[in-house]
C-alpha positions in Angstrom: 21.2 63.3 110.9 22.5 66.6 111.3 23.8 68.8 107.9 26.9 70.0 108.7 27.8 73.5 107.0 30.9 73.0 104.7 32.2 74.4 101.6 32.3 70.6 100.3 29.8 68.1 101.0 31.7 65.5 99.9 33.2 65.4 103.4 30.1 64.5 104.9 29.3 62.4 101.9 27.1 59.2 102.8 24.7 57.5 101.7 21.1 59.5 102.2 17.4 59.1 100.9 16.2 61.6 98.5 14.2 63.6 100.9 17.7 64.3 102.8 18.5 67.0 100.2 17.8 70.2 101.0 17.9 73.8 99.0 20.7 75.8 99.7 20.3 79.4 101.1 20.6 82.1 99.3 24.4 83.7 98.9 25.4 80.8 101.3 27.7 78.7 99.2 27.8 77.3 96.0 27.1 73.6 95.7 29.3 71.2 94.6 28.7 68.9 91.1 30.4 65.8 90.2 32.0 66.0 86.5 32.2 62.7 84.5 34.2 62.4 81.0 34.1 60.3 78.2 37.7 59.7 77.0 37.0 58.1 73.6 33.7 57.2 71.9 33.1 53.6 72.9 34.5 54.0 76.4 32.8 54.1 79.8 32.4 57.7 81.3 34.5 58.4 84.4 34.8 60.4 87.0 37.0 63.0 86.9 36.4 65.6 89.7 34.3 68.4 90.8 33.1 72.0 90.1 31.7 74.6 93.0 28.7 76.3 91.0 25.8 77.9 92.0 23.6 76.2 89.8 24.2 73.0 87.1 24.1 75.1 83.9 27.1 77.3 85.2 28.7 73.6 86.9 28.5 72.6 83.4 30.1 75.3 82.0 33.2 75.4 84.8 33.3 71.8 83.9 34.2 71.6 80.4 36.5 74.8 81.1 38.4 72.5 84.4 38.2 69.0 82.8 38.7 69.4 79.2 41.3 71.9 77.7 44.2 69.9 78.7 43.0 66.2 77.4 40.5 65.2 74.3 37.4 63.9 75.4 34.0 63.0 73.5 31.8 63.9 76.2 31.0 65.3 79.7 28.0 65.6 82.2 27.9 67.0 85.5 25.2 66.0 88.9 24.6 67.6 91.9 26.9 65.8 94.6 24.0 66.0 96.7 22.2 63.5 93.6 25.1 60.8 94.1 24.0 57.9 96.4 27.2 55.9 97.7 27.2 52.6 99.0 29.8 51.6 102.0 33.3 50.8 101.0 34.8 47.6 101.6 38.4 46.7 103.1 40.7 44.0 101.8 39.3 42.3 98.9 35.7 42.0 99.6 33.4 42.6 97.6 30.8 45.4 98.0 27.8 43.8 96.5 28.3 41.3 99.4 27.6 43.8 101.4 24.6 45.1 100.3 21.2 43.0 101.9 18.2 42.0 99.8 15.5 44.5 99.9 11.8 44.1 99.0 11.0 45.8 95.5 8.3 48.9 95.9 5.3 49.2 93.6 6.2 52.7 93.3 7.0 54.0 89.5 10.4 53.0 88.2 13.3 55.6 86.8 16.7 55.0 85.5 19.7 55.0 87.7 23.3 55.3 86.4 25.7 52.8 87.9 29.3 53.4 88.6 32.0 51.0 90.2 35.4 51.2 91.7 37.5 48.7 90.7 40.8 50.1 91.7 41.8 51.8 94.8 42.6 55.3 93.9 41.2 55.7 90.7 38.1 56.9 89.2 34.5 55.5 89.4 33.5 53.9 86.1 30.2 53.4 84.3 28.9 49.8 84.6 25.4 50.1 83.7 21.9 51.8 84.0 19.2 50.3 85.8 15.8 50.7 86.3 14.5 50.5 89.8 12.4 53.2 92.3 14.9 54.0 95.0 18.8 54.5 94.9 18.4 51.5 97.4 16.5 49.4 94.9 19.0 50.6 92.0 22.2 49.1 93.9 19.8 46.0 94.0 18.9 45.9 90.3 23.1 46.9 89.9 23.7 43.7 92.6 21.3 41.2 89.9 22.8 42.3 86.2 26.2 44.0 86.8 28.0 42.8 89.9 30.0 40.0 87.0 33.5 39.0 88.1 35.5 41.6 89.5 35.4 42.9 92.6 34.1 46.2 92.8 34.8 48.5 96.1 32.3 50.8 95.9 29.1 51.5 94.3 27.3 55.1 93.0 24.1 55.4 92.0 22.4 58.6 90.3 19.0 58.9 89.0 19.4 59.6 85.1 16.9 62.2 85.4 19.3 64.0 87.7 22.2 64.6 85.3 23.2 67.5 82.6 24.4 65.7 79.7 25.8 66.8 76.6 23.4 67.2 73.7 24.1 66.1 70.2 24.3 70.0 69.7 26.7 70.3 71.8 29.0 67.1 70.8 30.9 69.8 68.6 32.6 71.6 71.4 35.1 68.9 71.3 35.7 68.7 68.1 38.7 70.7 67.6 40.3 69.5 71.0 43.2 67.7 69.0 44.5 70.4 66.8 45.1 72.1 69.9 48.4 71.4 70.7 48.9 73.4 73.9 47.2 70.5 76.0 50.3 68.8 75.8 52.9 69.3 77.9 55.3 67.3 75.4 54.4 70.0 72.8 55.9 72.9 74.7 59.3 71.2 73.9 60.5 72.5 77.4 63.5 70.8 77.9 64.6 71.4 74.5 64.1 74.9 75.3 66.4 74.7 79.1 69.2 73.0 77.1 69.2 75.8 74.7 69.3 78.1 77.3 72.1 76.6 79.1 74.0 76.3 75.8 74.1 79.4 74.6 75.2 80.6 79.0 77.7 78.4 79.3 79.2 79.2 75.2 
């Protein structure tokens, strides 16, 4: 298939085989990287958007700057979109993992994949699981056998663990005085206490 040129792969996003990515030319464009958050400890990481970067250090660095000064969160990674291996997306109520056909295992040496599901139209991907498997296509496998469960998930992404830029346990203290800030609140700008004062003291 034919790469189309665009600021934003994730309009040509489908799902690929790992020898599909390609190196981007110099000065071209920057890349895309898909930033996931961890809301609370305990919680599953989300997705929460994307950074253009021209590398992941730097995507990891926009990222926390983006996704993180206006909410408290306990941790962030970023991937390459280019990393993120999608599975179709069903209509209705059906479920994806219905979709997906039984494939031969390889012998070829396993890695860990990172599951996410949709569960809800319009919302954000969410952390189901890791798996061990040798292909994207085997990981959705391995995902179909121990985390499919009850609910109907819409769509499936897979990415190799190896792939990601996590937070280190050094780093875990860059959040840490998120809540004192009180800025990230809108609330705490007391805005419409502010307009009312305003129009009471034009109209007095």
């Amino acid at each position: 298939m034919q790469s189309v040129k665009s600021l934003d792969p994730r309009v040509n996003r489908l799902p690929h085989a790992p020898d599909a990515i390609v190196p981007k030319a110099p000065l071209d464009q920057f890349g895309t990287f898909e930033v996931f958050v961890q809301p609370k400890e305990g919680k599953p990481f989300q997705h929460e958007g994307a950074v253009h970067a021209p590398d992941l250090e730097l995507a990891y660095v926009l990222a926390k700057e983006a996704f993180t000064r206006r909410f408290t969160c306990t941790s962030l990674y970023v991937v390459d979109t280019r990393n993120v291996y999608i599975s179709p997306t069903t209509d209705g109520d059906r479920n994806v993992y219905t979709l997906l056909d039984d494939i031969a295992t390889t012998t070829g040496p396993q890695t860990s994949f990172e599951i996410y599901h949709l569960l809800k139209r319009g919302k954000q991907h969410l952390h189901a699981g890791t798996v061990e498997a040798a292909t994207p296509a085997e990981a959705m496998q391995a995902a179909k056998e121990k985390l499919a469960g009850d609910k109907i998930v819409y769509n499936i992404w897979t990415i190799r663990t190896s792939d990601i830029r996590f937070t280190t346990p050094e780093e875990k203290d860059l959040w840490n005085t998120l809540p004192e800030k009180k800025f990230r609140d809108a609330s705490d700008y007391k805005g419409g206490d502010k307009l009312k004062a305003f129009i009471g003291r034009s109209t007095s």
